[in-house]
GUMI-171857 format. One record per residue (C-alpha): x, y, z; residue in three letters. Coordinates in pm, whole numbers, plus 50000, padded with zeros to 5 digits. Example, Ala and Ser with C-alpha at 12.3 -4.5 7.8 and 13.67 -1.06 7.14 Angstrom:
BEGIN
512304955050780ALA513674989450714SER
***
This chain:
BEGIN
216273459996350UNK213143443996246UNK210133458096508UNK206563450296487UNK206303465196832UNK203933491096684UNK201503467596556UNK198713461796812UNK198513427496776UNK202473422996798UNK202883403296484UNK203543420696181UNK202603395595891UNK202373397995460UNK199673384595258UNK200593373394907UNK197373377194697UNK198593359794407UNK196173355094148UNK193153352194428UNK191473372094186UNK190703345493956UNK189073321294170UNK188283298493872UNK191653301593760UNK193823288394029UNK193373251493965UNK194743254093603UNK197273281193676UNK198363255393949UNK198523228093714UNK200353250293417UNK202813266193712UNK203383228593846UNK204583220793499UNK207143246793398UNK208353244393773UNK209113205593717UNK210363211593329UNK212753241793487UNK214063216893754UNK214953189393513UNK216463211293242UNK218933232093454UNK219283197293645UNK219843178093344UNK221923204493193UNK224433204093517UNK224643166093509UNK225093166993129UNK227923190093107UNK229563167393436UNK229313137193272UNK230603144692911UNK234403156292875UNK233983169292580UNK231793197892745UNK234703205993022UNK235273237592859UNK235303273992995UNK231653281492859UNK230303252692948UNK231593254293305UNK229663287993326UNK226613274693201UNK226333250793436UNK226833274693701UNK223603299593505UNK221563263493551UNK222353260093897UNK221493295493975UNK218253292893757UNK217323262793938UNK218033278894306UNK215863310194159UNK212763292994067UNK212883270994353UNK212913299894582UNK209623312094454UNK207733287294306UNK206463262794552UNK205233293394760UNK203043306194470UNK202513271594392UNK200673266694760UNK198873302094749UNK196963280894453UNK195563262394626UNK195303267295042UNK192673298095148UNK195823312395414UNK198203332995216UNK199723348595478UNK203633350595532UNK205973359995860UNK207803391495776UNK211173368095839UNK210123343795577UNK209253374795347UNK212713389295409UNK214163354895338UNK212863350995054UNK213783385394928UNK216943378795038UNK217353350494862UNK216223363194538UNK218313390294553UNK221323369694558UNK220103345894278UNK219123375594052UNK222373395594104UNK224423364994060UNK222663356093693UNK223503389693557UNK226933390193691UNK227173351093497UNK226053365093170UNK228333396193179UNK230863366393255UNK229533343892976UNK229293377292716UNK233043377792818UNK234273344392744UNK232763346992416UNK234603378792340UNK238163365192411UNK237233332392236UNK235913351591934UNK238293383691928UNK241043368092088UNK241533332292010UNK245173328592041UNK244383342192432UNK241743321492503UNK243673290192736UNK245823315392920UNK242963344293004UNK240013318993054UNK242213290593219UNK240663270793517UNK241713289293756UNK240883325893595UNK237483309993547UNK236833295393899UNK237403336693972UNK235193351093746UNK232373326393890UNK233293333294251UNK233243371094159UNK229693368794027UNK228583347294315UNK230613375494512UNK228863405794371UNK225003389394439UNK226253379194805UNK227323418794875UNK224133429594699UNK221873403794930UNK223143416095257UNK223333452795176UNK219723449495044UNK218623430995361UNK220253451995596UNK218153479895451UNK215483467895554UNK216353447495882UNK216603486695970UNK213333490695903UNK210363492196156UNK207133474996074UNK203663484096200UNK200743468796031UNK199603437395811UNK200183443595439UNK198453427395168UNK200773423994841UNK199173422794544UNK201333398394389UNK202863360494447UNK206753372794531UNK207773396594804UNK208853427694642UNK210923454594810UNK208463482894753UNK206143460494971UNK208523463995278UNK209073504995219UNK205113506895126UNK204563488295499UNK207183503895696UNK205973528695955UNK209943542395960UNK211723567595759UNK212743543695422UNK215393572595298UNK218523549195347UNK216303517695221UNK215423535594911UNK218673549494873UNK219933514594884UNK217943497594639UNK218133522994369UNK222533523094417UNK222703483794403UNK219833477094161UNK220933501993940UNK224673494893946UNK224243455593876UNK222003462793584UNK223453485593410UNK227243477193503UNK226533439393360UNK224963454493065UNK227463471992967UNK230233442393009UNK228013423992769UNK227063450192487UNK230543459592474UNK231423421792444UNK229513412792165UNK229483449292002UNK232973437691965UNK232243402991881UNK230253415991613UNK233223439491444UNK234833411991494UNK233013385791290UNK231983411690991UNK235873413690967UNK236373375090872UNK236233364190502UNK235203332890523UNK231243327990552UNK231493294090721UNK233583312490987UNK231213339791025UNK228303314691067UNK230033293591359UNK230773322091556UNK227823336591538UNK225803305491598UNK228183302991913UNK226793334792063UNK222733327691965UNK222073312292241UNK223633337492497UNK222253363792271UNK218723351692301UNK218983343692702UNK220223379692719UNK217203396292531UNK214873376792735UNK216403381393080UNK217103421393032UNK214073427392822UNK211863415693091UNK213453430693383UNK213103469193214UNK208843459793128UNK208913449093470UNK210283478893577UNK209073504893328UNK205383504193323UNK203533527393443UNK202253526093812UNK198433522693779UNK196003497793924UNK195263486593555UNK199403479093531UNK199113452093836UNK197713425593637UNK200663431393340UNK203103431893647UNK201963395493796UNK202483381193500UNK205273397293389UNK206993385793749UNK205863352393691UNK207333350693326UNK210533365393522UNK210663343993791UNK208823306693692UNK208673305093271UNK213033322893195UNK214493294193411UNK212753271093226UNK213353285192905UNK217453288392946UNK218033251592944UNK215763246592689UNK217193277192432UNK220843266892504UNK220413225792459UNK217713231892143UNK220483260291942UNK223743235892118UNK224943212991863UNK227223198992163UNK224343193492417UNK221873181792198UNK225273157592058UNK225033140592426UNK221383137292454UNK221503116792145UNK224363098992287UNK222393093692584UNK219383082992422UNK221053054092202UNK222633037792527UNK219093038392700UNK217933023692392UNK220472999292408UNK220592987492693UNK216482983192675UNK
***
């Protein structure tokens, strides 16, 4: 379990630097964070109530969309308002339970995206390379299990994550030199052997990663043999317009996590690594609403829709 009982002053607590650095900074970086956070809240919003209230988007990828918005939307709020109050109040300390809770948290948010996009890469496969298959294998009920499976898979990863370090003992105040509560901070301040912990981490983050990755290269490698195989040019263009979107989400998402993840470890690397987490964590959920409803003739269809009956009715 969790002990600060070798801390002499009995309460083991985190401080989350942020960008403290750049005193002169933190009233426009509070203003431009304040921003995205509200843009990222009504785009995956907007995107959830859009694809509720239009029948025509009651389809199989639109039904896991709205579930990547929702999760997008859980993600940044997590996070956000935390870094957003380290802007501007001089006490950035956190409790150790509200550190692991937010870790916690994260974990299940991130582990659940990747295990939506393998989904989404998937649905796109069998609607691309297997059209005559596509009501039976993605029916409603084949797709409520795929979702619950991804939900599933960043549930398992959250608790074995956290247990890792509920095992933990903790004996001194650590400052983090970031806005987000990172695992290595709980190994780095642990005064306990962190073998199982790291053990842990490296299985799980490892096997989501790369296991997800694989479902989706594999899906559109395919996808892509696929479509170079069809004769007509207008075909070729629809279905590959119908995977843009997911393409470019994917790039973004995966392509940030391995910078994160592959710099080098250096004091002159923290700076690259804040704002690499805060592209990762505040700027891609605001993005994915935005890249999906700007390159989605169907979404940006309703907005218009929904534009003339404000319009209208004005």
């Amino acid at each position: 379990m969790v002990s600060p009982d070798r801390n002499q002053s009995g309460v083991v607590v985190f401080i989350l630097l942020g960008f403290s650095d750049y005193p002169e900074l933190q009233v426009p970086l509070f203003l431009l964070f304040l921003t995205i956070y509200a843009i990222a809240v009504v785009g995956n919003v907007g995107m959830i109530v859009f694809i509720k209230i239009n029948p025509k988007l009651h389809t199989p990828m639109y039904f896991f969309l709205s579930h990547l918005s929702f999760v997008d939307f859980c993600y940044s709020t997590i996070v956000t308002p935390k870094l957003l109050e380290n802007l501007v109040v001089e006490d950035r300390s956190i409790s150790i339970t509200a550190c692991i809770t937010q870790f916690s948290t994260c974990v299940t948010c991130v582990a659940t995206e990747m295990g939506m996009l393998a989904v989404m890469a998937f649905d796109r496969f069998v609607a691309i390379c297997n059209p005559l298959l596509y009501t039976i294998s993605m029916s409603p009920k084949h797709c409520v299990l795929l979702v619950t499976a991804a939900y599933s898979w960043g549930i398992i990863c959250s608790i074995v994550l956290t247990y890792s370090l509920l095992v933990l003992s903790f004996c001194e105040t650590k400052i983090i030199n970031n806005f987000v509560c990172e695992y290595s901070v709980f190994l780095s301040a642990s005064c306990s052997d962190t073998h199982f912990s790291e053990k842990m981490i490296f299985i799980f983050a490892n096997l989501s990663a790369f296991c997800t990755l694989i479902i989706i290269l594999t899906s559109y490698f395919l996808i892509f043999v696929t479509v170079l195989k069809m004769h007509s040019a207008s075909g070729r263009y629809k279905a590959f317009s119908t995977c843009a979107s997911q393409l470019t989400v994917v790039t973004i998402f995966y392509g940030t996590i391995f910078f994160l993840y592959c710099i080098p470890n250096s004091q002159n690397s923290r700076l690259v690594f804040k704002v690499g987490s805060v592209f990762y964590i505040v700027v891609i959920p605001m993005l994915n609403p935005l890249i999906y409803s700007l390159r989605n003739n169907d979404v940006k269809a309703t907005l218009r829709k929904l534009m003339d009956f404000k319009i209208i009715s004005q």
